[in-house]
LOVEX-172103 format. One line per field, with one value per residue (C-alpha): x, y, z; residue number from 1. Coordinates in nm, 4 decimals, always signed. Each point is the difference from the previous one (the first is absolute). Example, Ala and Ser with C-alpha at 12.3 -4.5 7.8 and 13.67 -1.06 7.14 Angstrom:
BEGIN
c1 = +1.2300	+0.1370 .
c2 = -0.4500	+0.3440 .
c3 = +0.7800	-0.0660 .
kollum = 1	2 .
% end
This chain:
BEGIN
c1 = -1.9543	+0.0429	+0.1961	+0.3028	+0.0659	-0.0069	+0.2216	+0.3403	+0.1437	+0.3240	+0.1126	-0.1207	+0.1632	-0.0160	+0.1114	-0.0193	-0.1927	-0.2213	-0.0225	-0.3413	-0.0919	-0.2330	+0.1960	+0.2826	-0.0810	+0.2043	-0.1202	+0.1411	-0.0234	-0.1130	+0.1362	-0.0934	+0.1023	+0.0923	-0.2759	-0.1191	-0.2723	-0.0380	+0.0878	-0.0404	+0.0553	+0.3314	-0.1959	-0.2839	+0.2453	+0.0176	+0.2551	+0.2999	+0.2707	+0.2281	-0.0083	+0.1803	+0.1085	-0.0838	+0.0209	+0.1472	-0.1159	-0.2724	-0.1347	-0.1144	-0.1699	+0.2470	+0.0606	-0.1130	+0.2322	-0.2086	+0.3219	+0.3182	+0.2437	+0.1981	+0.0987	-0.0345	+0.0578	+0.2174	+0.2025	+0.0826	+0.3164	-0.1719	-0.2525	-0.1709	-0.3207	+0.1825	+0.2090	-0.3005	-0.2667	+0.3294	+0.0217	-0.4132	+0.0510	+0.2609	-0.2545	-0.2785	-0.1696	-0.1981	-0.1493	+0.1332	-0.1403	+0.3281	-0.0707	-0.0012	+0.3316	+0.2483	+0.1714	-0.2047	-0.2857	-0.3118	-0.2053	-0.1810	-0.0991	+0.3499	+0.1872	-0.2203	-0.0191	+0.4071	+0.0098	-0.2326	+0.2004	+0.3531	-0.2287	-0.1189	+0.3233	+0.1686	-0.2220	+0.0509	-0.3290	-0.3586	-0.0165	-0.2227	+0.1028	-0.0768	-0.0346	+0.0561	-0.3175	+0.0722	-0.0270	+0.1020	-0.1470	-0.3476	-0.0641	+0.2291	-0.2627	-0.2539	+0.3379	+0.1989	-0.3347	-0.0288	+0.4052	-0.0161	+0.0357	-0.0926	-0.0293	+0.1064	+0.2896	-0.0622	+0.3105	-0.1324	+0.3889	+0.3548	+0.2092	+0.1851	+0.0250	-0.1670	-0.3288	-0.2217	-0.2020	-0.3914	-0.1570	-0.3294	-0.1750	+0.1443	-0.0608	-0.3823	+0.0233	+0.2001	-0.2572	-0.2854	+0.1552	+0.1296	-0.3061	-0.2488	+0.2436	+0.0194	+0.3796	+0.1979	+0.2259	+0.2620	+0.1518	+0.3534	-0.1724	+0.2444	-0.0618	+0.2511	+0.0027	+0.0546	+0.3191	+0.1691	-0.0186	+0.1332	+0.2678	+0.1129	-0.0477	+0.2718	+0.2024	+0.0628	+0.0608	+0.2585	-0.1872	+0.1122	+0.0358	-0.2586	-0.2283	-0.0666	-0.2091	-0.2051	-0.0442	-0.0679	-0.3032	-0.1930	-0.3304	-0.2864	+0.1553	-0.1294	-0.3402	-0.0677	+0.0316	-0.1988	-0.2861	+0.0010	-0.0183	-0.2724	-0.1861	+0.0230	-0.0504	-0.3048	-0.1443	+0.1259	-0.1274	+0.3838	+0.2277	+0.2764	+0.3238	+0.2083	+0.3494	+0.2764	-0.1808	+0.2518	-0.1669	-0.2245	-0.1737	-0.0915	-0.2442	-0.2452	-0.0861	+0.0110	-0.2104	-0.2710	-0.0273	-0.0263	-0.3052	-0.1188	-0.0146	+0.2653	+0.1679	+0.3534	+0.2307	+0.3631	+0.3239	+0.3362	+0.3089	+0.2037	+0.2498	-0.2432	-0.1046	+0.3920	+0.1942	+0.0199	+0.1545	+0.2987	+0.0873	+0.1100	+0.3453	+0.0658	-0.1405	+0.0553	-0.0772	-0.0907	-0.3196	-0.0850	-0.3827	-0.3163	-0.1940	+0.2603	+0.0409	-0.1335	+0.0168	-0.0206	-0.3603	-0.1731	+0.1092	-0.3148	-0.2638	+0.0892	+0.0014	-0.3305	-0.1321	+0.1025	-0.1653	-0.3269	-0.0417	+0.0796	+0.3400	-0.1333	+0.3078	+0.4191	+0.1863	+0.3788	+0.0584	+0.3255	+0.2156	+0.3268	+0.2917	+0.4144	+0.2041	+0.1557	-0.3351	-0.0754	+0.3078	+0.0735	+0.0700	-0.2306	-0.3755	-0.1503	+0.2178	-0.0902	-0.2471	-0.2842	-0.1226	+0.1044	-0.0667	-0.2904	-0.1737	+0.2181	+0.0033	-0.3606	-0.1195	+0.3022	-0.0033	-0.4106	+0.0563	+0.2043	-0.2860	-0.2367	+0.2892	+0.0002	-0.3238	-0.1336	-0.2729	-0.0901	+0.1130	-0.3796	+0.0414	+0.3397	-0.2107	-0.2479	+0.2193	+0.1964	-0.1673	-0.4417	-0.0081	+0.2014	-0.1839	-0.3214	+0.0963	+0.0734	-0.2279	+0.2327	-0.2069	-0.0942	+0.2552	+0.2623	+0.0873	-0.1498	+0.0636	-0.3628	-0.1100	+0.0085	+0.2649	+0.3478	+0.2330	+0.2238	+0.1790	+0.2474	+0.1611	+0.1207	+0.1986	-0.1066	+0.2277	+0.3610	+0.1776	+0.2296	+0.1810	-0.0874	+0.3613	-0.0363	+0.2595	-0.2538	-0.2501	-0.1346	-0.0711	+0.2797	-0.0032	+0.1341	+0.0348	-0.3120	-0.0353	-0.1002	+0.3884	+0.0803	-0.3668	-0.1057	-0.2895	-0.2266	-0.1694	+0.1086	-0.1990	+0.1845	-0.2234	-0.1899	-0.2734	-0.1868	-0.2836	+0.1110	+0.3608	+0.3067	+0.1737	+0.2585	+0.0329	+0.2292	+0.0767	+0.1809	-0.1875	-0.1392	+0.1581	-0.2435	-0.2746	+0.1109	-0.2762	-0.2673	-0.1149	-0.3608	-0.1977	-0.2669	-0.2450	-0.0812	-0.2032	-0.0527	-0.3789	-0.0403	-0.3637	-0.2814	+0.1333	-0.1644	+0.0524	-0.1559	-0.0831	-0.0197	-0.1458	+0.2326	+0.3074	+0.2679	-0.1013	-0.3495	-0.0237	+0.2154	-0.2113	-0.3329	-0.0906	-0.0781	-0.3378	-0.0192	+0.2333	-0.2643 .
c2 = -2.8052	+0.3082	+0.3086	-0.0343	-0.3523	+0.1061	+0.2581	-0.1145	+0.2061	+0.1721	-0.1866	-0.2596	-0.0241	-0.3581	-0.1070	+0.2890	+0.0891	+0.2936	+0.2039	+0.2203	+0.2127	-0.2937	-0.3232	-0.1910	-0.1845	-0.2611	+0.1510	+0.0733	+0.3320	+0.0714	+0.3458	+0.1742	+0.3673	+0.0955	-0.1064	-0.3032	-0.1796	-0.3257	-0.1099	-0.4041	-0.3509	-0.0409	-0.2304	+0.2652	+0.2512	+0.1149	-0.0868	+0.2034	+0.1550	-0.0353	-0.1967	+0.0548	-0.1961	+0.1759	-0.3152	+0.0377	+0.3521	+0.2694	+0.1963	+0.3281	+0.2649	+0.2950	+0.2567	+0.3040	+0.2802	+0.3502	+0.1802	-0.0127	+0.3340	-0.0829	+0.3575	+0.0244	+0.2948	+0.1676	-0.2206	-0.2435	-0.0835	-0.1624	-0.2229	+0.0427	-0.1413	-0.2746	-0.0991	+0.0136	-0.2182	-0.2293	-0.0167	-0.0279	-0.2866	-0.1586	+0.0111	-0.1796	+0.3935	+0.0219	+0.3450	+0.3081	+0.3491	+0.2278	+0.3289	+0.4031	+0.1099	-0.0030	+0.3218	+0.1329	-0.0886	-0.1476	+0.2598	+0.1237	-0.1575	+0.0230	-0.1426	-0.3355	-0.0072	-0.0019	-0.2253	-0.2589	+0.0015	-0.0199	-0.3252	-0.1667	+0.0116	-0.1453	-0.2290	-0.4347	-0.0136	+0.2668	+0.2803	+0.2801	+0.3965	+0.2209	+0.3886	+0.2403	+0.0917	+0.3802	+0.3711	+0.0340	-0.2586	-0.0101	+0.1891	-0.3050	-0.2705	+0.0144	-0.0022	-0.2747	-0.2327	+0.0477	-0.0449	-0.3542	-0.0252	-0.3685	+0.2417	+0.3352	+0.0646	+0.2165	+0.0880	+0.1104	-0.0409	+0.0780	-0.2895	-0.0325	+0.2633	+0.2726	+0.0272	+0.2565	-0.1253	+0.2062	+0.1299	-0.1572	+0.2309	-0.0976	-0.3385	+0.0598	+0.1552	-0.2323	-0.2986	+0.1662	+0.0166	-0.3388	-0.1865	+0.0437	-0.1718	-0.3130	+0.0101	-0.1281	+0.2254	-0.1675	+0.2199	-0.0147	+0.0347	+0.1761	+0.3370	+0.2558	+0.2636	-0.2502	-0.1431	+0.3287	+0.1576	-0.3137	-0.0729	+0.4341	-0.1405	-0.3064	+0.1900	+0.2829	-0.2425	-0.1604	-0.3250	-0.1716	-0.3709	-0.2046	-0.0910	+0.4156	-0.0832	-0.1690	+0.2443	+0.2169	-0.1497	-0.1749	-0.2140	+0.3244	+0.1453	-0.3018	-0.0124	+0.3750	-0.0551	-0.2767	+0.1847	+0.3146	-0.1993	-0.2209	+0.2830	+0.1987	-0.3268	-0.0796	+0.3779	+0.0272	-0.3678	-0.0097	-0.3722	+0.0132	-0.2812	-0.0024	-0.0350	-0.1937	-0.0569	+0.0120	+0.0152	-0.1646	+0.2928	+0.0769	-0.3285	+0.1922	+0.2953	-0.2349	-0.2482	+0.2358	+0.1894	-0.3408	-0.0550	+0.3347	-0.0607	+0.1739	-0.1192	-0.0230	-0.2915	-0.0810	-0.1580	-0.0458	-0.1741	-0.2508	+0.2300	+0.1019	-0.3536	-0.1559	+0.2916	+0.1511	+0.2876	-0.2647	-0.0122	+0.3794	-0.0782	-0.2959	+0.2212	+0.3537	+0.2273	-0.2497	-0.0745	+0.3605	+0.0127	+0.2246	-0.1112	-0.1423	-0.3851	+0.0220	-0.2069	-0.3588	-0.0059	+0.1524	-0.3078	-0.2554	+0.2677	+0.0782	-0.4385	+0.0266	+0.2797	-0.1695	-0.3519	+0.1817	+0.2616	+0.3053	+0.0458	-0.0881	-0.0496	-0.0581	+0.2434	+0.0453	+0.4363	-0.1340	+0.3103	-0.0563	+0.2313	-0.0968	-0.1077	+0.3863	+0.1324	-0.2972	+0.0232	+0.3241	+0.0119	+0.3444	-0.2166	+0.3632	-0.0157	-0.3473	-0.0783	-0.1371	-0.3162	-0.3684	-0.2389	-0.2488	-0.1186	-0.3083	-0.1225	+0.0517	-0.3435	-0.1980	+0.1770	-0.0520	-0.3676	-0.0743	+0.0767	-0.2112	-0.3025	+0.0791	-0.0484	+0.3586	-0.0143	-0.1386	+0.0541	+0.0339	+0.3165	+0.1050	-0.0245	+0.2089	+0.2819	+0.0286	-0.0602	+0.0137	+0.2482	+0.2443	-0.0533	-0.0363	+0.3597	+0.1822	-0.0882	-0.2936	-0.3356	-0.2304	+0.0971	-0.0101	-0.1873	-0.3110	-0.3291	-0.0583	+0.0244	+0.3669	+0.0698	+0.1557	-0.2812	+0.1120	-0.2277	-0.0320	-0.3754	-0.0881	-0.2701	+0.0618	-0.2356	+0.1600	+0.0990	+0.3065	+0.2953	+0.4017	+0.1642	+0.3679	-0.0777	-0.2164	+0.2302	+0.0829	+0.4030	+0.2403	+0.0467	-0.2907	+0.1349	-0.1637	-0.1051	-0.3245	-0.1153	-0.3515	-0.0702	-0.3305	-0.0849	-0.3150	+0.0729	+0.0821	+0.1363	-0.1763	+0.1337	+0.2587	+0.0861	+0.2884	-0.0308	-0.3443	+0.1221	-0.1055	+0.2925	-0.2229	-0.3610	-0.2370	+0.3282	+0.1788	+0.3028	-0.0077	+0.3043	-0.0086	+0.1001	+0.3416	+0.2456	-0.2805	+0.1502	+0.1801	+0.2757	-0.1397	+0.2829	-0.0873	-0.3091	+0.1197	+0.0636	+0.1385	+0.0055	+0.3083	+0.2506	+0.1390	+0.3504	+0.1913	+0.3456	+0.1024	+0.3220	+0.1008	-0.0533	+0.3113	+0.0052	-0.0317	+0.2871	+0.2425	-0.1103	+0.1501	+0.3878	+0.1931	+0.0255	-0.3877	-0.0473	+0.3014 .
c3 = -2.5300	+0.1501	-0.0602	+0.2220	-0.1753	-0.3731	+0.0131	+0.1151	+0.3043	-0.0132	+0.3685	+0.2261	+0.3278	+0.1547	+0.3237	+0.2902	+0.2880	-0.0909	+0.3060	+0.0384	+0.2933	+0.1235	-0.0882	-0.1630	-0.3046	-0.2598	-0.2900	-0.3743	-0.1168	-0.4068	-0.1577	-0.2834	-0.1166	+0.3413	+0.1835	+0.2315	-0.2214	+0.1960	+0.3934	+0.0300	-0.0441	-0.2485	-0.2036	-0.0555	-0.1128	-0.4006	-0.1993	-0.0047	-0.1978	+0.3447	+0.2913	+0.3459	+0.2642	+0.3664	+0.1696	+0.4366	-0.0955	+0.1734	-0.3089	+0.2013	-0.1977	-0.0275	+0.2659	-0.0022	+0.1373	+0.0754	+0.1318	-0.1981	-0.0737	-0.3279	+0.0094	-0.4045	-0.0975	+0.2572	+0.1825	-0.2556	+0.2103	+0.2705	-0.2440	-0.3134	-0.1410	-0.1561	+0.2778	+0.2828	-0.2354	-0.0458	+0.3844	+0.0355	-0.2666	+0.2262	+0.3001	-0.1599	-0.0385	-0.3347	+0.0742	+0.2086	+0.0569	-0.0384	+0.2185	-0.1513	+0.2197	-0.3117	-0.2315	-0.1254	+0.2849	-0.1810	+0.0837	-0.3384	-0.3306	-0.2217	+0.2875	+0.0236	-0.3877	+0.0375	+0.2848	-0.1803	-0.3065	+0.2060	+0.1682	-0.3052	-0.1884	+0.3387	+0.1985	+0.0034	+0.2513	-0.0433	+0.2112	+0.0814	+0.1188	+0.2480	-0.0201	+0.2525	+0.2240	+0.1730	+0.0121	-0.3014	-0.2108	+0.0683	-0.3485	-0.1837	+0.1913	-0.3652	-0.2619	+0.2641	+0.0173	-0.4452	-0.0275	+0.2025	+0.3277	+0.2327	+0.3193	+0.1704	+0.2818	+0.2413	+0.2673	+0.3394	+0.0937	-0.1333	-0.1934	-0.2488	-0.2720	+0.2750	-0.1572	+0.1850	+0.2324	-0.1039	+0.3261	+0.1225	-0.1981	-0.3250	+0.0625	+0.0831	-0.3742	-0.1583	+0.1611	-0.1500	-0.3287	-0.0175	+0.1358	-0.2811	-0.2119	+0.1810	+0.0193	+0.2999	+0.2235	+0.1590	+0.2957	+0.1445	+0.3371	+0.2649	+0.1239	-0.1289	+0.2675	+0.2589	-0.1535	-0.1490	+0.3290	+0.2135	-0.2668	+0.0260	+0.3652	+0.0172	-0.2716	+0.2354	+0.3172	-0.1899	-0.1033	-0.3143	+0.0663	-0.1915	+0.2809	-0.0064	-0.3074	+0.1920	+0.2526	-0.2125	-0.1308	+0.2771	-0.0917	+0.0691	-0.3105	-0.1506	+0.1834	-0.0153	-0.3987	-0.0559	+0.2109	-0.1504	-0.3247	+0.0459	+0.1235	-0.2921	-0.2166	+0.2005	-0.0929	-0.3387	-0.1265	-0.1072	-0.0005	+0.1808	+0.0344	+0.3176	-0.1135	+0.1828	+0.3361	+0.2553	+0.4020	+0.1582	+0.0908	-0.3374	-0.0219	+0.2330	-0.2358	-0.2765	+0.1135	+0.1335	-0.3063	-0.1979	+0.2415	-0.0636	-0.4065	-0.0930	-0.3044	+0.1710	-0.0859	+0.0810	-0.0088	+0.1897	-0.1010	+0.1181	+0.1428	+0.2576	+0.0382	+0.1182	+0.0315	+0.4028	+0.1919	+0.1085	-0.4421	-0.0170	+0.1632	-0.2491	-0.2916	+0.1266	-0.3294	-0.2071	+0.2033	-0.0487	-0.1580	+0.0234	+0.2342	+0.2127	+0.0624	+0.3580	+0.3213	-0.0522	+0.2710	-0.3342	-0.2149	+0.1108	+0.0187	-0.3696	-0.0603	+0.1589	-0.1931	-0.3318	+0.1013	+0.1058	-0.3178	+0.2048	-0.2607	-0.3156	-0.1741	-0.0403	-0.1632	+0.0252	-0.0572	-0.2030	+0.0452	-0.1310	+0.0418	-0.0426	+0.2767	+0.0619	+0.0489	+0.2479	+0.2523	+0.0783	+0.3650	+0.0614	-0.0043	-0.1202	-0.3168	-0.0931	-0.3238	+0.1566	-0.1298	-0.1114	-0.2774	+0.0491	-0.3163	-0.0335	+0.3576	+0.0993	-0.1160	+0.1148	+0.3191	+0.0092	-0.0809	+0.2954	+0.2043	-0.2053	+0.0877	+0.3619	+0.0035	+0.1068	-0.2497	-0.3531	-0.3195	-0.0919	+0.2354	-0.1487	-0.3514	+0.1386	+0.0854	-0.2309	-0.3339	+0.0855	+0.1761	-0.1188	-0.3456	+0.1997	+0.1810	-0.3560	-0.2448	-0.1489	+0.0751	-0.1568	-0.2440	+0.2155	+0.3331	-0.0309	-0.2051	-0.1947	-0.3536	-0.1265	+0.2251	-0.1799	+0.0295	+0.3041	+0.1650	+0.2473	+0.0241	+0.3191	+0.1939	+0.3500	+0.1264	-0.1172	+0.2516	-0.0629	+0.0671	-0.0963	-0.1028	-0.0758	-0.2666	-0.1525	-0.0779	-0.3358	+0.1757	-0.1438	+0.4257	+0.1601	+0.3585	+0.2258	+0.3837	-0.1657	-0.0683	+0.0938	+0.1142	-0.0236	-0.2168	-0.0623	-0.3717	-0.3010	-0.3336	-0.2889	-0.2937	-0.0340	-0.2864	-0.1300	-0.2280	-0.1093	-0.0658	+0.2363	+0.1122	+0.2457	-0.0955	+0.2327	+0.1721	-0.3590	-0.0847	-0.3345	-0.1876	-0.2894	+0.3118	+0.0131	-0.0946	-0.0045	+0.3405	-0.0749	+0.2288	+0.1946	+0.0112	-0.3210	+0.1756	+0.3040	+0.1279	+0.2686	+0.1580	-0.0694	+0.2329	+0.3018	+0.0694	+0.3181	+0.1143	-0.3701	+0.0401	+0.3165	-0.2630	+0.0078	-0.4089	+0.0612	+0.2875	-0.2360	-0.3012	+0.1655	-0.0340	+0.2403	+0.0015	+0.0130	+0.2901	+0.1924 .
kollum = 1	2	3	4	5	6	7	8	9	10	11	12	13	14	15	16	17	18	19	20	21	22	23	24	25	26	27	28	29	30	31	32	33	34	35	36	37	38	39	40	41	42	43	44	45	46	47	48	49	50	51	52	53	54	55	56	57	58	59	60	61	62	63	64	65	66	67	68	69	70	71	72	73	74	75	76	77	78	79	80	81	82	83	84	85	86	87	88	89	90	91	92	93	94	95	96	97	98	99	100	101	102	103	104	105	106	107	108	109	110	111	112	113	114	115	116	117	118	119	120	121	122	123	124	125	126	127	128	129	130	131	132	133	134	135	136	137	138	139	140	141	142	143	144	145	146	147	148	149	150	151	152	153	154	155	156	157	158	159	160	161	162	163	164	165	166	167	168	169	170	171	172	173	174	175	176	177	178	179	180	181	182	183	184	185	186	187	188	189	190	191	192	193	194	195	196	197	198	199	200	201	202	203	204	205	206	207	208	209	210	211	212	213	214	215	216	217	218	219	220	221	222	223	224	225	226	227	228	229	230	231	232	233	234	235	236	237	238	239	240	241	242	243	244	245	246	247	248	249	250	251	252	253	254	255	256	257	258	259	260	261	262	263	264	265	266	267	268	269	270	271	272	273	274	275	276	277	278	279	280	281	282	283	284	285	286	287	288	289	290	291	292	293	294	295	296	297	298	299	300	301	302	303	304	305	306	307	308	309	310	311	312	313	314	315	316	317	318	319	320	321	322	323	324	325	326	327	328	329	330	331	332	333	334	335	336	337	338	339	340	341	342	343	344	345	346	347	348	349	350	351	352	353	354	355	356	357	358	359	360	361	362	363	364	365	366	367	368	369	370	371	372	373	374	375	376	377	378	379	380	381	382	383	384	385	386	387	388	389	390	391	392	393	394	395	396	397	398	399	400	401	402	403	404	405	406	407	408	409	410	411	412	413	414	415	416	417	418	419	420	421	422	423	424	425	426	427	428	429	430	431	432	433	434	435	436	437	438	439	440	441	442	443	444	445	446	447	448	449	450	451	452	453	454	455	456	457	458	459	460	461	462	463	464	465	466	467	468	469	470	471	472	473	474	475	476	477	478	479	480	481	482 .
% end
């Protein structure tokens, strides 16, 4: 007999439709100490200490959000790290990657050490953190990496919490630091000079409806930032993540530097996917993000670039804020951002039921290859043996209705309100442990959520141009350099 049948495993799940990015399969699912030990027949399955039902149910392995803002510490007003993983929980999400732009900004050793242990004591789901990538942290890149980090964030454009954007120059630097140690950068692509001096621009000419926002950040900010950035990725040997593709136009720099070997990846989110020009009168400031939700003629070119691999990934940039600091009526005064993590795979779903693509896609997205893309596969993002035991349970036939006043976010102001939704995530696990069962979060969850860069591997890195390094060139003497 082997192994998995002598000793007795903590959970067997019998009955559902195990989704992988390749197929749909009726298979029962064995669990022991937080970990998938056995994908198969129910009759081939050890015994078990539990047993549950998942019949009428699609068991999908967890999501995997690589853009949330839980604004802990800070902004604990607009969400916290227990509310947000409560929210993620709610959305099927078993893993989210909670960005640097918080009070104090994660931008040196002692403020990720505090920000991991505000996270542990906090978080239902796991999570990973970024640190600040820019002028003035390319020293911290050694004591970040040490102090745990899943990835670096770079902001080539203003957002949220006005982080400076580092000049070309810097980020040549900063790419040469980061890239020998295989970390990911992940880049709020948009062009800062462009949209400061536009904005000053429609400011002065009296401009402050929300479509101005818009205006004020047209697509080349986008494409001018993704180029500049795979070309210093493609010279530095650095990995770079496109965050929250909005245009069109963007797909051409991406896609060529993909063909040219640079390690560039990225997402968008479903706001960019179903959201349109003709939404900012129905929304006005609550539509308000960075990038802007665009003009609904870049909505299939971004479908297309997610069925074909250009966009790698979904993410959601979950940006909560309260309901003052979404309707002011001057668009320049309005928090910019929306909650996300809860709707994404509802909202996601409804495609999958309209028949747009397949849930094996949908899996794909937004659990492979976002653990594929940082370092987290096999251990995460797929339902086989070895796997941590993340699971999303889902009845993709429930048809329902988003309510902001039904969220689980501390922010419950989203252009999502009263949308009509076909899929619904009733439980949701992590490492073997429900965290929402029969849609009731599990209190006792809070503070089981664990950092992932613990596990995560990322690949040997590849750094270029070594010697032509701004460290390398001030290391050499004189007489060398003649």
């Amino acid at each position: 007999m082997s192994d998995i049948h002598q000793i007795p495993a903590d959970l067997v799940i019998h009955g559902g439709k195990v989704v992988t990015p390749e197929t749909v399969l009726e298979a029962s699912i064995a669990v022991r100490d937080g970990r998938i030990v056995a994908v198969g027949a129910a009759d081939a399955m050890p015994a078990a200490r539990e047993t549950f039902d998942a019949s009428g149910l699609h068991v999908l392995p967890g999501a995997i959000d690589v853009h949330v803002h839980f604004r802990d510490p800070g902004y604990t007003h607009k969400e916290d790290f227990e509310s947000g993983t409560a929210s993620a929980a709610f959305g099927g999400v078993t893993t989210v990657f909670d960005m640097p732009n918080t009070i104090p900004t994660v931008a040196d050793g002692p403020a990720l050490k505090a920000k991991h242990a505000i996270a542990s004591a906090k978080a239902h789901v796991d999570y990973g953190l970024y640190a600040v990538l820019g002028e003035d942290t390319i020293e911290k890149v050694p004591e970040l990496v040490e102090a745990g980090i899943v990835g670096f964030k770079c902001y080539m454009g203003n957002t949220f919490g006005r982080i400076p954007s580092p000049s070309t120059g810097a980020m040549l630097e900063a790419f040469e630091v980061v890239a020998p140690t295989g970390k990911r950068i992940s880049l709020h692509a948009e062009t800062n000079s462009i949209m400061e001096r536009r904005q000053q621009r429609l400011v002065e000419s009296g401009r402050r409806d929300p479509l101005a926002h818009l205006a004020s950040r047209p697509a080349v900010v986008a494409v001018e930032a993704v180029a500049r950035a795979a070309i210093l990725a493609e010279w530095t040997g650095a990995r770079i993540h496109i965050l929250h593709i909005s245009s069109a136009a963007e797909l051409r720099p991406l896609a060529e530097a993909k063909a040219r070997g640079v390690d560039i990846t990225g997402e968008t989110c479903p706001h960019y996917l179903m959201l349109g020009e003709d939404d900012y009168a129905r929304c006005r400031g609550v539509i308000r993000v960075n990038p802007p939700v665009r003009e609904k003629e870049n909505q299939e070119p971004l479908w297309a670039a997610l069925l074909d691999g250009t966009i790698d990934m979904i993410a959601t940039d979950h940006a909560p804020h309260t309901p003052e600091e979404k309707t002011r009526a001057d668009i320049w005064s309005v928090d910019c951002g929306f909650p996300g993590v809860e709707s994404q795979m509802p909202l996601m779903l409804s495609e999958v039921a309209a028949g747009r693509y397949s849930i094996s896609d949908y899996v794909r997205w937004s659990a492979a290859n976002p653990a594929k893309v940082w370092g987290l596969y096999p251990r995460k993002g797929v339902i086989q043996a070895g796997a941590d035991a993340d699971f999303a349970f889902v009845d993709l036939d429930r048809a329902w209705t988003l309510h902001d006043a039904d969220l689980h976010s501390r922010s419950k102001i989203s252009p999502w309100d009263g949308r009509a939704v076909t899929g619904l995530p009733l439980h949701t696990m992590v490492r073997g442990r429900f965290v929402v069962k029969d849609r009731v979060l599990v209190a006792e969850t809070r503070g089981f959520g664990r950092s992932v860069h613990a596990i995560q591997e990322m690949p040997a890195p590849q750094p270029k141009h070594a010697d032509q390094t701004l460290a390398a060139v001030i290391a050499l003497r004189p007489e060398e350099a003649a």
